[in-house]
Biopython code that builds the backbone (N, CA, C, O; Angstrom):
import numpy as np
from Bio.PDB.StructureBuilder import StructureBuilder

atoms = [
    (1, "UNK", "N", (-86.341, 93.253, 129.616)),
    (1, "UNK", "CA", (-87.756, 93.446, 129.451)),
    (1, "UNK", "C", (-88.474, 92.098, 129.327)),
    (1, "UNK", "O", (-89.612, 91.998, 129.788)),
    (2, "UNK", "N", (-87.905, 91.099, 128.757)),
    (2, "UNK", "CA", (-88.323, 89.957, 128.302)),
    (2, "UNK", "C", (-88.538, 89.286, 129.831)),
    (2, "UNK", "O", (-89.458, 88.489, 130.012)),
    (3, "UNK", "N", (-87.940, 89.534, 130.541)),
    (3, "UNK", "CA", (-87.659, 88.581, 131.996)),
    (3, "UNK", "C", (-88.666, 89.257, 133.229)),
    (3, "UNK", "O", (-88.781, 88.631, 134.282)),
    (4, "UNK", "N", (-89.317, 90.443, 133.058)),
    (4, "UNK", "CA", (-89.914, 90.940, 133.497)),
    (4, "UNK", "C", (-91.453, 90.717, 133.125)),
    (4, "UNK", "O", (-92.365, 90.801, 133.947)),
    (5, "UNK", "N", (-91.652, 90.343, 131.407)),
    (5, "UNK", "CA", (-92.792, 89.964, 130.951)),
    (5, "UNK", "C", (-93.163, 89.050, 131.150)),
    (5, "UNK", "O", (-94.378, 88.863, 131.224)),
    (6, "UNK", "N", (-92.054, 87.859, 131.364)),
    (6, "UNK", "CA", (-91.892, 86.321, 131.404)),
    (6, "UNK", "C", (-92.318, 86.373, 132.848)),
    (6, "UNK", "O", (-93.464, 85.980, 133.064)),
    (7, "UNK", "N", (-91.382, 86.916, 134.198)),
    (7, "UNK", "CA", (-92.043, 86.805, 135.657)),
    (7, "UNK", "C", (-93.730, 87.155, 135.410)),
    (7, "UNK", "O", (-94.648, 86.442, 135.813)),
    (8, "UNK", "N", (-93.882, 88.488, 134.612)),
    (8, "UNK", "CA", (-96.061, 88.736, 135.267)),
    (8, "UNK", "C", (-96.355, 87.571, 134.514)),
    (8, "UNK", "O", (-97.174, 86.936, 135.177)),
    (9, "UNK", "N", (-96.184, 87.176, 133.816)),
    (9, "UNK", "CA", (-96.994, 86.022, 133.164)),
    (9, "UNK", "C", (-96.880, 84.842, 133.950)),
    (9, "UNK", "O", (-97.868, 84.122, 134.093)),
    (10, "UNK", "N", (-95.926, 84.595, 134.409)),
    (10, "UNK", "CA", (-96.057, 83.355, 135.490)),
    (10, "UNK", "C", (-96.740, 83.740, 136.819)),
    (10, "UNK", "O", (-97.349, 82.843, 137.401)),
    (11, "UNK", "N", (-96.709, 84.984, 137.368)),
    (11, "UNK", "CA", (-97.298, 85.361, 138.559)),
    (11, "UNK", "C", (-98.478, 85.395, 138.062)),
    (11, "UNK", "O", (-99.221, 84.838, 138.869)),
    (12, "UNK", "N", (-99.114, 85.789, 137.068)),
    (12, "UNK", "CA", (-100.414, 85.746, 137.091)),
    (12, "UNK", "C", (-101.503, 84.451, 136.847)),
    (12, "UNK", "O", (-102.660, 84.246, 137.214)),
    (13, "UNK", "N", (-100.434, 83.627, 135.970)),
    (13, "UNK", "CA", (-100.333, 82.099, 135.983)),
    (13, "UNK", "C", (-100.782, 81.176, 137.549)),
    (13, "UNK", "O", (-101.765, 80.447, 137.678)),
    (14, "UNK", "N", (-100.015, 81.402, 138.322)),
    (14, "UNK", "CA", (-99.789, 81.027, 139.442)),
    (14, "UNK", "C", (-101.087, 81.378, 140.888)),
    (14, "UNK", "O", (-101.437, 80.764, 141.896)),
    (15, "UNK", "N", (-101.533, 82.976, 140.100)),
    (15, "UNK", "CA", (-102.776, 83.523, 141.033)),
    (15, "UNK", "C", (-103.619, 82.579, 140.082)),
    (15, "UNK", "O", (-104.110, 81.702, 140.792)),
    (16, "UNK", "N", (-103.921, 82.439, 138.985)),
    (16, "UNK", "CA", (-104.849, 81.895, 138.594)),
    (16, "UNK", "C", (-105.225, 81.170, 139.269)),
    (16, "UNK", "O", (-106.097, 81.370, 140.114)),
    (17, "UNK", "N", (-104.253, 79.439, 138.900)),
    (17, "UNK", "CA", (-104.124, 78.073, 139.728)),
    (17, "UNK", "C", (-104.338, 78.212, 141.329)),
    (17, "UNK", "O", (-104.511, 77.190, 141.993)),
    (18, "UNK", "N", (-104.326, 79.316, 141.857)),
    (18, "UNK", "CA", (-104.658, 79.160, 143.213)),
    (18, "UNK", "C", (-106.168, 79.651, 143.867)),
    (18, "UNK", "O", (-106.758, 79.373, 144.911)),
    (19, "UNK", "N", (-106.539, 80.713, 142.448)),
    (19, "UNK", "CA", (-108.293, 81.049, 142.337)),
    (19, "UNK", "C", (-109.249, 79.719, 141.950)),
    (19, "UNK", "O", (-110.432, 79.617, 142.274)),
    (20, "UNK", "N", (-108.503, 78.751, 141.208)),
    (20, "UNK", "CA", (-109.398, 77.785, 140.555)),
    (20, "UNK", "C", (-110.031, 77.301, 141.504)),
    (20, "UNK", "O", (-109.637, 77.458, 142.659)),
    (21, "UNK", "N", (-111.267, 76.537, 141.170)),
    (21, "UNK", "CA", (-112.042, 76.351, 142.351)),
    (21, "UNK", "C", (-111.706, 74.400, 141.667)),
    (21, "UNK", "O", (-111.651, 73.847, 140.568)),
    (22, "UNK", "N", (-111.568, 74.000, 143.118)),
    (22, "UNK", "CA", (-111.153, 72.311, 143.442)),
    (22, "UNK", "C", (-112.463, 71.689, 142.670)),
    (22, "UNK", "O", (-112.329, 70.767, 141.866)),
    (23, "UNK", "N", (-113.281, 72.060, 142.867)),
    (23, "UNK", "CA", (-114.415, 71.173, 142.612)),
    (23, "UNK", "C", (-115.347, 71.446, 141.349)),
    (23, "UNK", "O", (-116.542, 71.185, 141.216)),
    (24, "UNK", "N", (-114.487, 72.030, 140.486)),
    (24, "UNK", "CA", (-115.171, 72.910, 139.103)),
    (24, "UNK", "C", (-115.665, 71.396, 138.345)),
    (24, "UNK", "O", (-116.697, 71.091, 137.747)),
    (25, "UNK", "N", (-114.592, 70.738, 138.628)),
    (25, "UNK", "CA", (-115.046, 69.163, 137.558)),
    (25, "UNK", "C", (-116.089, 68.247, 138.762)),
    (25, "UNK", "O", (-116.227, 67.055, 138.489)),
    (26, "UNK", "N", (-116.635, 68.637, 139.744)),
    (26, "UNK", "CA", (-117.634, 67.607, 140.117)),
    (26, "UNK", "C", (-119.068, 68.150, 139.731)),
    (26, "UNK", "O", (-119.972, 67.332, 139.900)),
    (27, "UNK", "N", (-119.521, 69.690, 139.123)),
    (27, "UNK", "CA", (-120.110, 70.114, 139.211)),
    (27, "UNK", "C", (-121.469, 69.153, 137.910)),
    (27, "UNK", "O", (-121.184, 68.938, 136.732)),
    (28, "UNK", "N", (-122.433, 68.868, 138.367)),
    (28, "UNK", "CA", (-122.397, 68.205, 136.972)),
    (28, "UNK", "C", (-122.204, 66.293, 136.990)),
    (28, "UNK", "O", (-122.634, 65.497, 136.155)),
    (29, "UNK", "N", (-121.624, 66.089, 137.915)),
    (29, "UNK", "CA", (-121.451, 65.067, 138.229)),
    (29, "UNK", "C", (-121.810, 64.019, 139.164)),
    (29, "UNK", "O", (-122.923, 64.180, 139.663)),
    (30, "UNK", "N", (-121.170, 62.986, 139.541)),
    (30, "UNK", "CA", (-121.794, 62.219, 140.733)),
    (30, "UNK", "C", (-120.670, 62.046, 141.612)),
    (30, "UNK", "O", (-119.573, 61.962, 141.058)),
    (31, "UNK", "N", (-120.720, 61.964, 143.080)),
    (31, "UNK", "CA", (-119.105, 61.406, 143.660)),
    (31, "UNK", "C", (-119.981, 60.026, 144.019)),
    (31, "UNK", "O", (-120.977, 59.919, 144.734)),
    (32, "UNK", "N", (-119.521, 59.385, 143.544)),
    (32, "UNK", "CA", (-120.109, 57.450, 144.589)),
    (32, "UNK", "C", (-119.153, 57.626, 145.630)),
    (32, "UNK", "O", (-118.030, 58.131, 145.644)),
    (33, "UNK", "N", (-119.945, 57.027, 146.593)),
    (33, "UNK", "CA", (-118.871, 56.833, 147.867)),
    (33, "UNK", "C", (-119.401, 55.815, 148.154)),
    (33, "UNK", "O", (-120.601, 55.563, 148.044)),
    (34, "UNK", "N", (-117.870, 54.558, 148.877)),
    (34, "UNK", "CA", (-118.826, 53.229, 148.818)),
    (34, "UNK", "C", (-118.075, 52.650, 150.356)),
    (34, "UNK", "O", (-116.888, 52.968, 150.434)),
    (35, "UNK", "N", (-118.446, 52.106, 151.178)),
    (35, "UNK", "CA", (-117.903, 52.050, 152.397)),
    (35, "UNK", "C", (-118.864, 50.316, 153.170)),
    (35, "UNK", "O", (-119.701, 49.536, 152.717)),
    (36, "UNK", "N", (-118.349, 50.400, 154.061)),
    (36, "UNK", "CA", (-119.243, 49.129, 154.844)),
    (36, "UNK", "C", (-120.734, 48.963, 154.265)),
    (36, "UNK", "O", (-121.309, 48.106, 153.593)),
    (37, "UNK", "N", (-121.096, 50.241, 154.868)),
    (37, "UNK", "CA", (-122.532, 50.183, 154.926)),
    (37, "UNK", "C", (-123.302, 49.937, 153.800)),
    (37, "UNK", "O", (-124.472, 49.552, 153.797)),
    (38, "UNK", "N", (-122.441, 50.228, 152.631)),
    (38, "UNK", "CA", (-122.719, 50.901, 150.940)),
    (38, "UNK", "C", (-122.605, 51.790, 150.478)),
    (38, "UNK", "O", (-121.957, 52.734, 150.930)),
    (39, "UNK", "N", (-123.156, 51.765, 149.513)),
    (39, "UNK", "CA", (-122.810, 53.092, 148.414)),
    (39, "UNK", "C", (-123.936, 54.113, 148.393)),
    (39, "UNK", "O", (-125.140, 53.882, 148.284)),
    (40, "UNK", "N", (-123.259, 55.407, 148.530)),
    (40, "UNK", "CA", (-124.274, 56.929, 148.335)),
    (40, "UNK", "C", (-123.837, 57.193, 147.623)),
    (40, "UNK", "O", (-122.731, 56.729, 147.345)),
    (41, "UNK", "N", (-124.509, 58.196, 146.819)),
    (41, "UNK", "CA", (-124.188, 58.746, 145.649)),
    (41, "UNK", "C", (-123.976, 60.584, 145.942)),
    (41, "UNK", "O", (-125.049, 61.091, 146.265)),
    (42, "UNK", "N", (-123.278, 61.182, 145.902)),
    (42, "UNK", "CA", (-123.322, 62.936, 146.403)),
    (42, "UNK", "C", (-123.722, 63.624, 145.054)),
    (42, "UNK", "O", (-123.652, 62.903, 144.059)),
    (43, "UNK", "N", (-124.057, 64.681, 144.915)),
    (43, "UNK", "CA", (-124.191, 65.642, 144.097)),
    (43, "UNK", "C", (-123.777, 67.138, 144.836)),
    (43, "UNK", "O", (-124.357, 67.833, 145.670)),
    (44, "UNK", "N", (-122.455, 67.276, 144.087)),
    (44, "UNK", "CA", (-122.029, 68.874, 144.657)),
    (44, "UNK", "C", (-122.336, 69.888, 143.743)),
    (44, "UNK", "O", (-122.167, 69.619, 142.553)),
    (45, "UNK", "N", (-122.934, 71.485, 144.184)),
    (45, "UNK", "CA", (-123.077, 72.034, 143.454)),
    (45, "UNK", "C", (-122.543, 73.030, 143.500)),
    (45, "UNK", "O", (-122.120, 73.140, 144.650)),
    (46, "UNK", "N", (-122.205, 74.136, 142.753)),
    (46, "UNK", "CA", (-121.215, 75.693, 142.859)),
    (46, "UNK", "C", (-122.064, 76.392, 143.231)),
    (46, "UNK", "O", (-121.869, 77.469, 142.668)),
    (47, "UNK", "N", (-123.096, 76.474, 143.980)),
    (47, "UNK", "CA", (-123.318, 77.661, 144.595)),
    (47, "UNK", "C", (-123.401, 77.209, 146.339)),
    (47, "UNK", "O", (-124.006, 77.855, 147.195)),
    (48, "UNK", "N", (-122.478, 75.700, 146.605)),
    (48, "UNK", "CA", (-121.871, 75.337, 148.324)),
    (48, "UNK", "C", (-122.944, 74.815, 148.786)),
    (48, "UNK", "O", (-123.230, 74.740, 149.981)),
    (49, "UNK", "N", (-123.819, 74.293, 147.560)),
    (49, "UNK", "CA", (-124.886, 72.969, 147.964)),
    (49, "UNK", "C", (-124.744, 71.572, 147.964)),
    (49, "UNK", "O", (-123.935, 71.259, 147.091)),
    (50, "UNK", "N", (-125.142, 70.692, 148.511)),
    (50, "UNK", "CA", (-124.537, 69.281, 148.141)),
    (50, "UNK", "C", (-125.797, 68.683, 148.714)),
    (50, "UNK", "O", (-126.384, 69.051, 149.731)),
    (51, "UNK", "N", (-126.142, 67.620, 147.830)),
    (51, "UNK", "CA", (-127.292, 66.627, 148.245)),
    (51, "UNK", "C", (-126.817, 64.812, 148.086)),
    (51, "UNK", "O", (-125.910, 64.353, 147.391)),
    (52, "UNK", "N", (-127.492, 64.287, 148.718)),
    (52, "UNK", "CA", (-126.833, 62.902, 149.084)),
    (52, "UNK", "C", (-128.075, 61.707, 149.211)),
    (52, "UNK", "O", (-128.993, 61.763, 150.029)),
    (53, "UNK", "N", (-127.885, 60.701, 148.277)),
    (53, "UNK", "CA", (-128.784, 59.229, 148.582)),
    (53, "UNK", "C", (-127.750, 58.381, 149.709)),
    (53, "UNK", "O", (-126.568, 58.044, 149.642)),
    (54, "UNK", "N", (-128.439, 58.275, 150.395)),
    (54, "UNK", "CA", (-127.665, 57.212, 151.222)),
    (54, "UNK", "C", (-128.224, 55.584, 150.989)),
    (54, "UNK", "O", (-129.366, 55.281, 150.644)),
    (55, "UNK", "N", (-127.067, 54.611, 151.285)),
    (55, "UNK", "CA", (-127.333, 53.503, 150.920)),
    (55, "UNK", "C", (-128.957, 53.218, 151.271)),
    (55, "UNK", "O", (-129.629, 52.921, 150.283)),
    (56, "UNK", "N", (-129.571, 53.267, 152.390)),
    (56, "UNK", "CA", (-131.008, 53.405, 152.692)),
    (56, "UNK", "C", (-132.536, 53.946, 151.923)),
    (56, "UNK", "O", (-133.710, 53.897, 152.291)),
    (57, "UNK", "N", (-131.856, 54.468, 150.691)),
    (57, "UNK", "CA", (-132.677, 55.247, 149.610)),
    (57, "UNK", "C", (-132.562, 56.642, 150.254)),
    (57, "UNK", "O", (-132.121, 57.562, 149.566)),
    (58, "UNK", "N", (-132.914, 56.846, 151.467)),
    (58, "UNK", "CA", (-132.841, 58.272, 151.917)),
    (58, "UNK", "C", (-132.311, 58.878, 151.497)),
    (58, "UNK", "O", (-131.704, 58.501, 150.495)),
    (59, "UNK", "N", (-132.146, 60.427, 152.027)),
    (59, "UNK", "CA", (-131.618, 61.555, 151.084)),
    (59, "UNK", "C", (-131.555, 62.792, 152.183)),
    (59, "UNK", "O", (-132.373, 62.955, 153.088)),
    (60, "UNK", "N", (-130.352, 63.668, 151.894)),
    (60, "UNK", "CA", (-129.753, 64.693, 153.063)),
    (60, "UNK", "C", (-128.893, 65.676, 152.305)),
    (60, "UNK", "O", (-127.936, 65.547, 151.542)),
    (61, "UNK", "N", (-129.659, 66.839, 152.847)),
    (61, "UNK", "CA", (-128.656, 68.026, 151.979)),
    (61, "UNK", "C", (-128.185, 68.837, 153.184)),
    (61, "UNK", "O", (-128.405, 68.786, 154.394)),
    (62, "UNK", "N", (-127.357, 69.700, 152.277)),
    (62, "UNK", "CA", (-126.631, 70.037, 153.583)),
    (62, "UNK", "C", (-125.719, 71.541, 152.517)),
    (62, "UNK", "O", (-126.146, 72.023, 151.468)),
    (63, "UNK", "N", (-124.612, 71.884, 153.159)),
    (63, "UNK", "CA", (-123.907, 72.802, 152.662)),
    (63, "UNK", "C", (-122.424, 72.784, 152.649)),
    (63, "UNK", "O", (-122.019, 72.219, 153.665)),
    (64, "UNK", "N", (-121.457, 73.192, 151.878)),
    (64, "UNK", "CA", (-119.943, 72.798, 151.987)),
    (64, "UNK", "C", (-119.546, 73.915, 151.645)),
    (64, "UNK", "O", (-120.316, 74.636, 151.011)),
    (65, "UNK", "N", (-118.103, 74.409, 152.005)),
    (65, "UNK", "CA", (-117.251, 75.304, 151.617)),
    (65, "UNK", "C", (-116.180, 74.568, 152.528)),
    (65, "UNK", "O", (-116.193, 73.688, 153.389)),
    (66, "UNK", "N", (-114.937, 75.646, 151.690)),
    (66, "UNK", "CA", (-113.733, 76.084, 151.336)),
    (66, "UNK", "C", (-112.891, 76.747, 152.009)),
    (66, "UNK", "O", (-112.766, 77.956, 151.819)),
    (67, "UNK", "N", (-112.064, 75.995, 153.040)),
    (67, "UNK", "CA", (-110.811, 76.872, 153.738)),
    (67, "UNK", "C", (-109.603, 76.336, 153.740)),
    (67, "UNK", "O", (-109.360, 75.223, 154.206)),
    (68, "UNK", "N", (-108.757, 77.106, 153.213)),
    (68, "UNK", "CA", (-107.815, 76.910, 152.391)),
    (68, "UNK", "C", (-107.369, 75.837, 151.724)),
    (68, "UNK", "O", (-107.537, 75.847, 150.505)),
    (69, "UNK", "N", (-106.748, 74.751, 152.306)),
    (69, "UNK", "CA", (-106.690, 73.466, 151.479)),
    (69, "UNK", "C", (-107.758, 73.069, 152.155)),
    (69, "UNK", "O", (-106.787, 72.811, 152.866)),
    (70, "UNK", "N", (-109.241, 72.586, 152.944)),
    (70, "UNK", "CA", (-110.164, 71.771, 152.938)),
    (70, "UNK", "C", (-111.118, 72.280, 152.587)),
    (70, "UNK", "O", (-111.519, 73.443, 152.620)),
    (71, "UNK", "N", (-111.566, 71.226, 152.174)),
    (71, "UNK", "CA", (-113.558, 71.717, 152.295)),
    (71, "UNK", "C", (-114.324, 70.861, 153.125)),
    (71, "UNK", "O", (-113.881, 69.735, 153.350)),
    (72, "UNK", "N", (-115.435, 71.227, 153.628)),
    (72, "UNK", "CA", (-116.090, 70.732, 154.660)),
    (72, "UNK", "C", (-117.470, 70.747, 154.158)),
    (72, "UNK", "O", (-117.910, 71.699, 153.513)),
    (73, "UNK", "N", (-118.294, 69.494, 154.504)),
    (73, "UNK", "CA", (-119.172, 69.362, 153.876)),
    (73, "UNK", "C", (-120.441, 69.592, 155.516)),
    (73, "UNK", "O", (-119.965, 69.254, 156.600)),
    (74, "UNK", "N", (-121.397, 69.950, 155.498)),
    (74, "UNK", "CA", (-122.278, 69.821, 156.889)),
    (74, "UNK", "C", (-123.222, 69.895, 156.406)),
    (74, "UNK", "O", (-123.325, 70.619, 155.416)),
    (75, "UNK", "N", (-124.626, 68.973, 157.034)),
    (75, "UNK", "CA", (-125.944, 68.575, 157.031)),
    (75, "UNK", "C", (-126.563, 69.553, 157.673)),
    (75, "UNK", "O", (-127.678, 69.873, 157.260)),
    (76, "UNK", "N", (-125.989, 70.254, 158.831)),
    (76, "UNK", "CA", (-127.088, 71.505, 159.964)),
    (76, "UNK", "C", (-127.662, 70.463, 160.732)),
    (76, "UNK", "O", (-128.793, 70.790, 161.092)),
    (77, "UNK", "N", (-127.212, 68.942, 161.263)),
    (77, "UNK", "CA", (-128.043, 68.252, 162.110)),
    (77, "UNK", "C", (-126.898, 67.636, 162.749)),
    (77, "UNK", "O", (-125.838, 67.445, 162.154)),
    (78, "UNK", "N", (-127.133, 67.286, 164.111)),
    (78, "UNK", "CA", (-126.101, 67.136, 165.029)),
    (78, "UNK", "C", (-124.865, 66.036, 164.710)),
    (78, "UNK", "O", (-124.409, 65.302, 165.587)),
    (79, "UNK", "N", (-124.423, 66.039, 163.393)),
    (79, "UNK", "CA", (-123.245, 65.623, 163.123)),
    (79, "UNK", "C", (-122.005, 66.171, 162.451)),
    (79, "UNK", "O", (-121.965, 66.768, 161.375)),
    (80, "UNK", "N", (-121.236, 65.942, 163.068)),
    (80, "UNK", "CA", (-120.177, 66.674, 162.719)),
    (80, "UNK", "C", (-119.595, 66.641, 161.288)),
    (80, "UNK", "O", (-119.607, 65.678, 160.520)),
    (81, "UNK", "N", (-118.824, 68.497, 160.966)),
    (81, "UNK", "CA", (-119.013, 68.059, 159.618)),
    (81, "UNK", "C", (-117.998, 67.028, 159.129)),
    (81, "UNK", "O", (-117.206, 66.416, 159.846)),
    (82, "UNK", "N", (-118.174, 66.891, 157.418)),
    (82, "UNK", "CA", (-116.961, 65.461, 156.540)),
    (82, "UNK", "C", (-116.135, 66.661, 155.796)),
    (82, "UNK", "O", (-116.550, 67.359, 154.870)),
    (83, "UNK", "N", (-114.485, 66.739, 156.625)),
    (83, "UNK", "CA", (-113.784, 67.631, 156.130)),
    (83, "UNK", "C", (-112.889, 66.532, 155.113)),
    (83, "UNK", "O", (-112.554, 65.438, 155.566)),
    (84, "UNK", "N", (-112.625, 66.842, 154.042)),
    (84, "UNK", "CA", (-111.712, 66.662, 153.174)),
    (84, "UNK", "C", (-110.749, 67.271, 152.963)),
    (84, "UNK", "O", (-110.701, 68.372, 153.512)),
    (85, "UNK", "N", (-109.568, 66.856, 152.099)),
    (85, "UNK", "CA", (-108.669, 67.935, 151.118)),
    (85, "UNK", "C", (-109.282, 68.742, 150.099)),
    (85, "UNK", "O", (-110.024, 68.024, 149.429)),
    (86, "UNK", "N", (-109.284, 69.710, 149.774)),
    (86, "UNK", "CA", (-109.770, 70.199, 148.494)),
    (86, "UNK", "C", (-108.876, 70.108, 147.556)),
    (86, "UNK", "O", (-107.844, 70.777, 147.503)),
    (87, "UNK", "N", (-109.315, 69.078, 146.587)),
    (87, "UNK", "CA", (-108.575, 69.150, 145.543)),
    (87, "UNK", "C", (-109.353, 68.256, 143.921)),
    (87, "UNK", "O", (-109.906, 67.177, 143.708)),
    (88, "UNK", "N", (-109.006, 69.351, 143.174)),
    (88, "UNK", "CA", (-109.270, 68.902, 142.056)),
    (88, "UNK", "C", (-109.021, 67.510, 141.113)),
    (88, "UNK", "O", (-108.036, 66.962, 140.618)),
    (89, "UNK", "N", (-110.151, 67.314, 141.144)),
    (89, "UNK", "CA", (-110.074, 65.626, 140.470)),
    (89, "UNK", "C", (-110.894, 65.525, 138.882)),
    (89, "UNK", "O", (-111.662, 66.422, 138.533)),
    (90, "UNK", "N", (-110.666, 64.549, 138.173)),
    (90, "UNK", "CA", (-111.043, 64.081, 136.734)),
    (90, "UNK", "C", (-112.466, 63.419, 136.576)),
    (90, "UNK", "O", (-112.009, 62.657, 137.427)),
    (91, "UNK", "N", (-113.181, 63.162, 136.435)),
    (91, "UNK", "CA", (-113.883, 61.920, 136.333)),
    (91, "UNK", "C", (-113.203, 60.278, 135.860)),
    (91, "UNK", "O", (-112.509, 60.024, 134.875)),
    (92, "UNK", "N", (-113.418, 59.860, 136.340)),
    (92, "UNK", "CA", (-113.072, 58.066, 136.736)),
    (92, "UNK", "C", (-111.699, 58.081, 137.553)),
    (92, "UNK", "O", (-110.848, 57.192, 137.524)),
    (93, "UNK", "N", (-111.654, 59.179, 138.234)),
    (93, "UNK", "CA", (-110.725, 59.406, 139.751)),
    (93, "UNK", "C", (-111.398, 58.833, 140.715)),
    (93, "UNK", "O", (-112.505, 59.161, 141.142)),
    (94, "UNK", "N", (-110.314, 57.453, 141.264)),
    (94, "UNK", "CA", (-111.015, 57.396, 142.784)),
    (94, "UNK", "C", (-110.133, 57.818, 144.207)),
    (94, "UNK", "O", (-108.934, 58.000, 143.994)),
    (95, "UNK", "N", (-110.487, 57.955, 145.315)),
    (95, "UNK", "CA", (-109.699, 58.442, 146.057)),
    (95, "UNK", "C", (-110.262, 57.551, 147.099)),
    (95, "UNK", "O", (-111.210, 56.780, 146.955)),
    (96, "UNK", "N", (-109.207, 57.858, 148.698)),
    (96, "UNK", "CA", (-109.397, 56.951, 149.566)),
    (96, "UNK", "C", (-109.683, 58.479, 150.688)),
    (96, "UNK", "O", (-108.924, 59.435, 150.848)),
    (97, "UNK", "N", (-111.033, 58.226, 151.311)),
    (97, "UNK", "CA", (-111.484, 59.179, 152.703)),
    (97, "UNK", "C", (-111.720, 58.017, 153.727)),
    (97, "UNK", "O", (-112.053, 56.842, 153.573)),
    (98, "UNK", "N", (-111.392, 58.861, 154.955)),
    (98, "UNK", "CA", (-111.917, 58.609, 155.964)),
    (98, "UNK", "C", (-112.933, 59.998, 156.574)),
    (98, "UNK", "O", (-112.815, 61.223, 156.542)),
    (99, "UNK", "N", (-114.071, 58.914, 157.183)),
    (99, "UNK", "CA", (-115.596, 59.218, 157.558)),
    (99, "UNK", "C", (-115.207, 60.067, 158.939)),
    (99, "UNK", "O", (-114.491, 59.534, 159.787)),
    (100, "UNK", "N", (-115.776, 61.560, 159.133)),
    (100, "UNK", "CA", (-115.493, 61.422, 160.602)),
    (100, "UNK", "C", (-115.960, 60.614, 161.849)),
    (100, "UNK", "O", (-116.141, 60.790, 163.054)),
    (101, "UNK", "N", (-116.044, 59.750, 161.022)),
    (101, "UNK", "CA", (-116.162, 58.398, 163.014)),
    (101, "UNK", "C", (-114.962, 57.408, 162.262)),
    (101, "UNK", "O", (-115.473, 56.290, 162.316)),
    (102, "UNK", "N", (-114.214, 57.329, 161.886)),
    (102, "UNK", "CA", (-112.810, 56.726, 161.596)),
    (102, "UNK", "C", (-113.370, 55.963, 160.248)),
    (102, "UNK", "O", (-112.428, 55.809, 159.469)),
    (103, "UNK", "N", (-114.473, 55.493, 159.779)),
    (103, "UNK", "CA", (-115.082, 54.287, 158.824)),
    (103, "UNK", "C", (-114.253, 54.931, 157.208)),
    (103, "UNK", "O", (-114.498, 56.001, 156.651)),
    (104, "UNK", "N", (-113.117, 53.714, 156.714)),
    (104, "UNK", "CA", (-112.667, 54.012, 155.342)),
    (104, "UNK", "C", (-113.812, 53.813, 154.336)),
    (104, "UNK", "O", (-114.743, 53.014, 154.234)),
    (105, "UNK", "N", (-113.374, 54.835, 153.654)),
    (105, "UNK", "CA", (-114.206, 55.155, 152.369)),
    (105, "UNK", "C", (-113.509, 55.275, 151.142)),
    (105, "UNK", "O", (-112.407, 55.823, 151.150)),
    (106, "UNK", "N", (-113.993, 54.840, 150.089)),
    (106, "UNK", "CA", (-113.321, 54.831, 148.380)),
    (106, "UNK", "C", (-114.177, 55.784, 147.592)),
    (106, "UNK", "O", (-115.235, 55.197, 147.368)),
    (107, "UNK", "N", (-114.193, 56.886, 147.116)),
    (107, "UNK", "CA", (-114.863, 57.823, 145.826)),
    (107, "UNK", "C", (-114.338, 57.637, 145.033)),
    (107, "UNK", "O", (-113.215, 57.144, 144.939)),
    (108, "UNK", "N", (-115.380, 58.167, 143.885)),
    (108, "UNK", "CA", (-115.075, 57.909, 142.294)),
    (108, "UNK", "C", (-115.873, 59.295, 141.958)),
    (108, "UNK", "O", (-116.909, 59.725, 142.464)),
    (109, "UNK", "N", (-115.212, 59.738, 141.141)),
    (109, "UNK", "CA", (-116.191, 60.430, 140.634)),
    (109, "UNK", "C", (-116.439, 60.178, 138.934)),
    (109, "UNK", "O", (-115.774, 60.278, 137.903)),
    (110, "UNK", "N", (-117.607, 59.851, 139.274)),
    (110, "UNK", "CA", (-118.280, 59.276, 137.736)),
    (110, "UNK", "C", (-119.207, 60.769, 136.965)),
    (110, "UNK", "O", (-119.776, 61.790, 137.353)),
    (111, "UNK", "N", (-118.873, 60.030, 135.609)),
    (111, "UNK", "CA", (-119.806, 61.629, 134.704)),
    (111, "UNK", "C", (-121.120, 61.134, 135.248)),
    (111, "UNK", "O", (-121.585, 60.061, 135.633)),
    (112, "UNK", "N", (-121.597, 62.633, 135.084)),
    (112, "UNK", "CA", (-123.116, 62.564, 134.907)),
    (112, "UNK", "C", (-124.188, 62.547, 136.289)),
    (112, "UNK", "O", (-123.913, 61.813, 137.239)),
    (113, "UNK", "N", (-125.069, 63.167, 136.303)),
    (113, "UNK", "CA", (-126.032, 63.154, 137.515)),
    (113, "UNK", "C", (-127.081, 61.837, 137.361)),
    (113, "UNK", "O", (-127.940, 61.628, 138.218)),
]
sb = StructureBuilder()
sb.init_structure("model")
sb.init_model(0)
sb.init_chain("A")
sb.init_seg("    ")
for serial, (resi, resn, name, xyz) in enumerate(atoms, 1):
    if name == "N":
        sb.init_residue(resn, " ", resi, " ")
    sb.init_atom(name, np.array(xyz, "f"), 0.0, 1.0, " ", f" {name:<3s}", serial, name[0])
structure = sb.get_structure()
């Protein structure tokens, strides 16, 4: 009985960790992204909104979701979208992307909007 209680508890364990949503800790936050050109700042939000300063002061929103391991971020204007990994990160995590036109990129995600 014990080994049977012990398996649902890990299976349900396991559905959990795979319901969690990747981006629960950016919500709230800032991603810096800093590359050739400079640094933008993103703001992602949980209802698959995302808004963006670009080094230029300008500013571009757009929409992102979730298929299976990526997420994809898109503006609705003739550029293609910025697919990532989806995966859950800390604040003062940085990571290494590439831009879809090949240009390396470094994120951080820092507290706070």
């Amino acid at each position: 009985m014990r080994l049977v209680i012990s398996f649902l508890v890990a299976m349900f364990a396991m559905t959990g960790a795979a319901l969690a949503d990747p981006f629960a800790n950016f919500y709230g936050n800032t991603v810096s992204i800093e590359n050739p050109a400079g640094t933008r700042s993103v703001l992602i939000n949980s209802d698959g909104t995302y808004s963006q300063v670009l080094p230029d002061g300008t500013s571009a929103d757009g929409t992102w979701s979730v298929d299976g391991t990526n997420a994809c971020f898109e503006t609705g204007v003739d550029t293609p979208p910025y697919c990532v990994e989806a995966v859950s990160r800390n604040v003062g995590d940085s990571w290494d992307l590439t831009a879809p036109d090949g240009t390396a990129e470094k994120a951080t995600l820092v507290a706070g909007r």
